[in-house]
N, C-alpha and C positions, 0 to 999 in steps of 0.2 A: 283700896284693898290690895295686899299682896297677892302676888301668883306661889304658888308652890313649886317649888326647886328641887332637882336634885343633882348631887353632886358624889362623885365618886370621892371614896373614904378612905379606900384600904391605903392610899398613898399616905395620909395622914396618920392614920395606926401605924402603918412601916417605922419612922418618923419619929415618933414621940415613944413605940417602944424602945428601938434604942437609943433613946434620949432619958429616958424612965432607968432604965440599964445601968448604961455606962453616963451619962452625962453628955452627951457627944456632942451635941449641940449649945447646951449651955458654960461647959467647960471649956472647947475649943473657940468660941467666938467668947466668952466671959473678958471683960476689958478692954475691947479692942474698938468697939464702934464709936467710942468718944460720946459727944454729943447728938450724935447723928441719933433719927428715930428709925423704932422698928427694926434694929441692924435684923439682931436677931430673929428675930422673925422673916425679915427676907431671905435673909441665906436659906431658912425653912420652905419659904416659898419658892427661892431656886429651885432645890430639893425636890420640893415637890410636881414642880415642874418636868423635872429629867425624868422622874418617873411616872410620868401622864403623859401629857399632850407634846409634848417639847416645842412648845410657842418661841417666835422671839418675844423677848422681855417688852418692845412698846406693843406687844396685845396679850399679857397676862390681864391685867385688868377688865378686858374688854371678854377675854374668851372664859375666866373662871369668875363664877358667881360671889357675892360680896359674902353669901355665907361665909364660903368657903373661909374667907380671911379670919373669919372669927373663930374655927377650928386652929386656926393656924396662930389665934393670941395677938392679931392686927387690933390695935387700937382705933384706925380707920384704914382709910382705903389707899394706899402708895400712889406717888406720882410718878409718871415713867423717868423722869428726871430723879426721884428721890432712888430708882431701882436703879439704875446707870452708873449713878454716883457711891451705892453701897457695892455696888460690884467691883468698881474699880479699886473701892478702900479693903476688902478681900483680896484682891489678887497684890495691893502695897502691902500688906500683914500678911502674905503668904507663908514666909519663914515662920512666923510667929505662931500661925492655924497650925502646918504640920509638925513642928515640935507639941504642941499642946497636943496634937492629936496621937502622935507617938507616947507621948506621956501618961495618955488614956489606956492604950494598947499595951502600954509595958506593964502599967498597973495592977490590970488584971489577967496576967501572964499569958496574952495572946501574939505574942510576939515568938514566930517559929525557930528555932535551931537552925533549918535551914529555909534557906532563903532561894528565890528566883527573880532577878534581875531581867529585865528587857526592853527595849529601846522599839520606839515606832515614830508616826507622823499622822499627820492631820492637816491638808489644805485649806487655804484658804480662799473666800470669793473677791477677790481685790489685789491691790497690790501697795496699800498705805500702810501694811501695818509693821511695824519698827522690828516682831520680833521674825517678819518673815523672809524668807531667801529660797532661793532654786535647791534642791539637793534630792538624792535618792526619795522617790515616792514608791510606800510602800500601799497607796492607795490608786496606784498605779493613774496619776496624772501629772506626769513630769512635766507639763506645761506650766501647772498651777505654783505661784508660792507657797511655803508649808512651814511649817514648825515641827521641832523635835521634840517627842516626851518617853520619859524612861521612868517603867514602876518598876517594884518589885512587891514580892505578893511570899507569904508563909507557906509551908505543906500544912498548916490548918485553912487555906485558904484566903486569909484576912489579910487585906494589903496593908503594908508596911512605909513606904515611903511613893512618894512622886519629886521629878526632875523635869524641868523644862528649859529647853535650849533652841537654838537659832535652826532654820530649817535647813541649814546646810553641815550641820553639825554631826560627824563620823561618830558611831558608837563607841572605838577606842578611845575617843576623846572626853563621847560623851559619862563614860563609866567613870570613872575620876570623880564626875559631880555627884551620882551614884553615892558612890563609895563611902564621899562625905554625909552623907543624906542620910544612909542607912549606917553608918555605922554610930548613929547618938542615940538607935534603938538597940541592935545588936549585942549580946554579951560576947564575950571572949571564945574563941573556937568554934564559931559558930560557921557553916556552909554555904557559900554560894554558889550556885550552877548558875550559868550562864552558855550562851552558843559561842560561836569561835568569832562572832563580830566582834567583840571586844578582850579576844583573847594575847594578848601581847606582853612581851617580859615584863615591861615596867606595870602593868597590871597587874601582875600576878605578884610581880615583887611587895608595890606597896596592899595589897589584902595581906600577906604574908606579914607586913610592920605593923598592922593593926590590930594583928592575935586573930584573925579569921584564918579559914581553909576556902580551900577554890576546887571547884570542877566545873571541867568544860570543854568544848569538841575542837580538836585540833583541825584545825584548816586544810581542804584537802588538796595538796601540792604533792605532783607527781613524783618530784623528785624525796622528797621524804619521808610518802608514805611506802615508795618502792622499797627502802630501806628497811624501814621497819615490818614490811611484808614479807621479805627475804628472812628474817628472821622468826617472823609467826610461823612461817612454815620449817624449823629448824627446831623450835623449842617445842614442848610438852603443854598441849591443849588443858584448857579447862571447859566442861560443858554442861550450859546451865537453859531453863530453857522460861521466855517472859513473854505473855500474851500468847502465848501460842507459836511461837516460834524458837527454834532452837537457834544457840549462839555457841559459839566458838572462842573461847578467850587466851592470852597469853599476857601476862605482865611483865614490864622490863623498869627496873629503877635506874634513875640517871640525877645523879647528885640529891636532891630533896626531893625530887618529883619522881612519880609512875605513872605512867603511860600505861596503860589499860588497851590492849589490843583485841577488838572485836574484828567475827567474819560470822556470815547470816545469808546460808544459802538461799531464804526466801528471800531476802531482801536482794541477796544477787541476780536472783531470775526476775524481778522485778524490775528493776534498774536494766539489766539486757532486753526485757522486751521490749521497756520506753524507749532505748536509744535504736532500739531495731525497727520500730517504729516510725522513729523521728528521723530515723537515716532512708526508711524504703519513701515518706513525704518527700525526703529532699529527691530523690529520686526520681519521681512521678512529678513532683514542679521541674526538673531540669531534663527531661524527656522532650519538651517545645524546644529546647533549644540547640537539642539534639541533630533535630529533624532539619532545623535551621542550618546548621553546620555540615548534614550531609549534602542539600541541598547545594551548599561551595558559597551561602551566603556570608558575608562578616557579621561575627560577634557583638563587635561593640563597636561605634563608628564616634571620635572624638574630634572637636575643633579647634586646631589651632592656625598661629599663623600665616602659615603658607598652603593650608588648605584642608581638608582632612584626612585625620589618620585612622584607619583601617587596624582593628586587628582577627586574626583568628583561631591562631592556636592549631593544634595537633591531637588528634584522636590517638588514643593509646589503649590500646586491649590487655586484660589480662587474665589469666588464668580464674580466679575466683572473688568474688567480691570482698573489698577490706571497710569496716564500718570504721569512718574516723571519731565517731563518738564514743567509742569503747575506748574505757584507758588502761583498762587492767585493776582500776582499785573499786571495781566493781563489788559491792557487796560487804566492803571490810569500811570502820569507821575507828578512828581514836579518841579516846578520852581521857586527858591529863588531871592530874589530880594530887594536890599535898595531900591525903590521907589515904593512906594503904590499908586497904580494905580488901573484902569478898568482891570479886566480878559480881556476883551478883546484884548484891545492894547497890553496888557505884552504879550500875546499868539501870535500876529502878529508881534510883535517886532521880537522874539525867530524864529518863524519861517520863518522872511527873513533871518537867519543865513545862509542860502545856496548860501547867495551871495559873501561869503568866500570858500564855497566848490565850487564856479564854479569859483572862483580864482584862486586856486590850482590847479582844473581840467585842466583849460586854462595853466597855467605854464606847467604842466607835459605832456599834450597830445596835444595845439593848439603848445604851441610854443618850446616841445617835450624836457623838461628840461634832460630826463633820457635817457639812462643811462648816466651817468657824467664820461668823460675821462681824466680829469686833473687831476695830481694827487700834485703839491706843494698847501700849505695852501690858497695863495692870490691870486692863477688863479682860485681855485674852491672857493673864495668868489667871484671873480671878474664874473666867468662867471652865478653865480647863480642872482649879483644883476643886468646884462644885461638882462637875463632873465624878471625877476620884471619889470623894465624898459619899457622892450617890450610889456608888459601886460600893465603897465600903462600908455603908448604910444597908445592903443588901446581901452582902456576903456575911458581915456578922447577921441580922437576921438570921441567915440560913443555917451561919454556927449554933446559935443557939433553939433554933429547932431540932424538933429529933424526929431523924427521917422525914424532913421535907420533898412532898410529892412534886410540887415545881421546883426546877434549879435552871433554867435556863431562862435569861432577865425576858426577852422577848413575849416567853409566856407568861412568868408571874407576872408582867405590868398587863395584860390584858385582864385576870383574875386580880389582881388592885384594882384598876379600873370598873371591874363588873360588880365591885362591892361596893352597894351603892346608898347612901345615907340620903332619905327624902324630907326634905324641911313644907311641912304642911300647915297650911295659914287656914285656918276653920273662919268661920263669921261669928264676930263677937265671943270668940274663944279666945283662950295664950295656944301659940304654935305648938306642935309634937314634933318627933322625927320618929322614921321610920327604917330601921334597917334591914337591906334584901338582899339577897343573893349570896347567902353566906355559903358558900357551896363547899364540899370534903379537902380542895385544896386549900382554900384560906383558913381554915380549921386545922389542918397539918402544920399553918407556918406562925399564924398567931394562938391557937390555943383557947385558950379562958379569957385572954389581954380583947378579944374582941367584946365580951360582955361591959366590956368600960363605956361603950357607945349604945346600947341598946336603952332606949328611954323607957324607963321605969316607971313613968306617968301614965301610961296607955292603961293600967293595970285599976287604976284610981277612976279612970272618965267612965269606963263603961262596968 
């Protein structure tokens, strides 16, 4: 006799609506598994993975019930070897999936005007894997090896492209690959924002060869934003006011580009009070060695050859305190841009850039990219562009709700999760299911597409 199971569902509804939709799944993996079994279906099973439990791959079998596989159109049950092996032949067909999947998104004109470009990282726990190297960790573990990945994501929300590079790889660099990436979804004039990491001539030049526009934050260098601050203050303001703050504008054109000159007295007292902050800290740490130095004790005591050398230095008094972390471009920021426009729109433009930071964020912490255990080349592409996937499995979702009560991946996987499908074995009866926990939120995101699971039989035994 069997036991009665149950197994969370809503991951599976997510899943096969937009797969019912758009195709996403059958069209993007369509021809590509070869002979291999199941392709399709595992990548579904990835999938479904990053939005549950986020197991490693040798204990899916062990921790999701065998139901489950037949929701998900398994013939039988995968071997952790068979799951390993199709991971890797995803991440060698990676070119191949995001064209197809671009080809999805251009189809049914989800593909935004403007675009937001952004470059992050993800370490990893080892040090075997080919695509990894030391470089800026934005996961703040500079110890760790890591890899580079750069998305970009539409102002409807729905990611457009993924880029993966060596973990030591400069966003200047890495935009190039970018560029090639998203511009085979892209029409003609279309926008990209991006931040000043990857803001550099030849950058900007070649968007400009591909029939795109650019905007993006000029780099803050004392010596050139003095210049053009010397100036803000000479020309005629424009004042417009976003989120609740007011802003101060000036535009200056110089050959094909304008320069968009912001200043934001909130943002200024902001910025002064951190560095005022952060200079009275240094303060209070360097007061011990004050006391040390009045005392006539030495400084710093160093060894070299002939014995050691002493130093101590000179107390110097002054008339009133000078913060060295104040620089004067306190408050003011620029933003260059081939399209000359309203201050205001280019400022609202720039600042829904966060809807690529809350792409990354969702990859690394909803659907919890790090740390990265794979260690050959085409399992750690493969398993980074499931990842993506899964995010953009979840975003359209959200597009095509109206007014979605959850938007933040954290919480809608714990309401997938709580929806929960009970597979009941009776005695000398055929099984039912039962479905529970449909609560006001999963009813905002799937609609009526939920009554596809409700077993109709129940209706017939009693």
């Amino acid at each position: 006799m069997k036991y009665n199971i149950s197994l969370g569902i809503g991951n599976v509804m997510l899943i096969n609506k937009i797969n019912a939709k758009y195709g996403i799944i059958d069209t993007i993996f369509d021809n590509i598994g070869g002979k291999a079994k199941n392709f399709k279906e595992i990548a579904k099973l990835l999938i479904y993975n990053k939005l549950g439990k986020c197991v490693s791959i040798n204990r899916l079998t062990s921790v999701y019930p065998n139901e489950l596989y037949e929701y998900l159109d398994f013939k039988g049950i995968p071997k952790n070897r068979t799951l390993y092996r199709n991971l890797e032949r995803i991440g060698l067909n990676y070119q191949l999936i995001l064209t197809n999947y671009q080809k999805i998104i251009k189809s049914h004109n989800l593909v935004s005007k403007e675009q937001f470009p952004d470059f992050s990282s993800s370490y990893f726990e080892g040090k075997k894997s080919e695509l990894s190297a030391l470089g800026y960790s934005r996961d703040h573990e500079p110890g760790k090896e890591q890899i580079t990945f750069g998305i970009s994501t539409g102002m409807n929300g729905i990611p457009t492209a993924l880029t993966i590079q060596k973990g030591n790889t400069q966003d200047k660099k890495h935009f190039n690959f970018m560029l090639r990436t998203i511009g085979k979804a892209l029409n003609k004039n279309s926008l990209l924002i991006f931040d000043c990491g990857a803001n550099t001539k030849d950058n900007k030049k070649n968007i400009r060869k591909k029939g795109f526009h650019y905007l993006t934050l000029k780099a803050k260098k004392k010596k050139t934003y003095t210049k053009y601050i010397e100036q803000f203050k000479q020309k005629r303001k424009y004042f417009l006011e976003h989120n609740k703050r007011h802003y101060e504008c000036v535009t200056i054109k110089e050959d094909d580009e304008i320069k968009y000159i912001f200043f934001c007295k909130d943002l200024y007292d902001d910025q002064i009070r951190k560095r005022t902050k952060k200079f009275k800290k240094e303060l209070d740490k360097n007061d011990s060695k004050l006391k040390k130095f009045k005392k006539g004790k030495p400084l710093n005591k160093f060894l070299t050859r002939e014995g050691y050398l002493l130093t101590k230095g000179l107390l110097q008094k002054t008339l009133f305190s000078i913060n060295p972390y104040i620089t004067g471009l306190e408050g003011y920021f620029i933003l260059e841009s081939s399209v000359d426009n309203n201050p205001e729109k280019i400022l609202n433009l720039y600042k829904n850039r966060d809807k690529a930071e809350k792409l990354i964020r969702n990859m690394k912490e909803g659907t919890e990219l790090r740390p990265i255990r794979c260690w050959s080349k085409w399992s750690v592409i493969g398993y980074l562009l499931i990842v993506f996937l899964t995010n953009c499995i979840i975003n359209l979702t959200l597009f095509l709700s109206k007014n979605p009560v959850v938007k933040n991946v954290k919480l809608l996987k714990k309401y997938l999760n709580n929806l929960t499908l009970t597979v009941v074995y009776p005695k000398n009866r055929f099984r039912f299911t039962v479905l529970s926990n449909i609560s006001q939120e999963i009813r905002s995101i799937f609609g009526n597409y939920i009554d596809k699971y409700i077993d109709k039989s129940l209706e017939l035994r009693w």
